[in-house]
N, C-alpha and C positions, 0 to 999 in steps of 0.2 A: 374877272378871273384871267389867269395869264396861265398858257399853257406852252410847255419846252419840247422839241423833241431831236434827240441825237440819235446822229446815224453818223456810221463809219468804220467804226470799232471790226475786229475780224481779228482771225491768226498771221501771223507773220515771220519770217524768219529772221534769225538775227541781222544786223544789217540794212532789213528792207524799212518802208517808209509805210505813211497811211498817214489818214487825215479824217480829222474829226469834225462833225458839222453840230452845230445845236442851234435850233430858229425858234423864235420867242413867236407867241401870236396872242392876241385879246384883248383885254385892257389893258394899252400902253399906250402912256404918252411922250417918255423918251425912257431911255437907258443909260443908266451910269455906268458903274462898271459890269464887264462881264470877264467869267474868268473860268479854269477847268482844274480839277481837281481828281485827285486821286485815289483810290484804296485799295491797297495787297489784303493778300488773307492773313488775317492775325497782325492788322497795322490800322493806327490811325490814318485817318482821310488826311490828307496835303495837297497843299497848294503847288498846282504846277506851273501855271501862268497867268497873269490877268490884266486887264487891256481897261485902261478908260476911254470916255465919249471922245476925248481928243485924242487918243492915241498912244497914250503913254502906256510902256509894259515894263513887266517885272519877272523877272522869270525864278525858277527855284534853281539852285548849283548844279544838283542832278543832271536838267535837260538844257542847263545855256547852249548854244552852238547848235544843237540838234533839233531842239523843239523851236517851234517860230506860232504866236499865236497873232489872228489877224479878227477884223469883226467889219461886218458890212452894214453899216447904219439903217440903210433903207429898207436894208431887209432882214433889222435885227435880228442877224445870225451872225455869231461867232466861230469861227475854224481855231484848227491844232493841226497845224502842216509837224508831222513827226517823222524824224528822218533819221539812219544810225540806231536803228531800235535797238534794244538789251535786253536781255531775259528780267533785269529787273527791272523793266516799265511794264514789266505784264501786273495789270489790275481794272479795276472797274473805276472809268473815269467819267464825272460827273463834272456837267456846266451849273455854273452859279451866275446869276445874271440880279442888279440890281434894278426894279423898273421902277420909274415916278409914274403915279396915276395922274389923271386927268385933276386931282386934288394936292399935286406936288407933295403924295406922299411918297417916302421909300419905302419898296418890300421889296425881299431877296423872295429870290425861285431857283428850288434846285431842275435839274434835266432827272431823268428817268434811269442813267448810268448806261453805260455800252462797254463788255468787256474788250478787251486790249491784252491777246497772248504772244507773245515776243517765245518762240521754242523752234526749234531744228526739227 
């Protein structure tokens, strides 16, 4: 069993920054991709950023320039450096992480969500 936990999340003013943490622990034997995603009220969940084992990212149009996502292998955890906040990144945002077991299978894990309110 593979278990996520995010912390970061808070209120913020427009403008200001924050950062989001999510650490994988359990059965894992490596990590493919890991990625953070998002949901407003009365909206489907989207993709905000996501990071492969080598490094490669993609980001959504919304947060290019602003959002920066990074992942520390060793200690499979992924960050969301977010910077230039906007009233509309305020939502509940959830890490998705892909693990291989120790049987080179894939299974996604979501994180537990941390809200994210961008208000004056």
């Amino acid at each position: 069993q593979v278990q996520l936990v995010e912390s970061g999340g808070g209120l913020v003013q427009p403008g200001g920054s924050l950062r989001l943490s999510c650490a994988a622990s359990g059965s894992i034997f490596s990590i493919n991709t890991m990625g953070w995603y998002r949901q407003a009220p009365g909206k489907q969940r989207e993709l905000v950023a996501r990071i492969t084992h080598g490094g490669s990212t993609n980001y959504a149009d919304s947060v290019k320039g602003r959002f920066t996502i990074s992942r520390d292998n060793a200690k499979n955890t992924v960050y969301l450096q977010m910077n230039s906040l906007k009233p509309e990144d305020t939502a509940v945002y959830y890490c998705n992480i892909e693990v291989i077991s120790a049987l080179l299978q894939p299974t996604p894990y979501w994180g537990q969500g941390t809200q994210v309110t961008v208000s004056s």
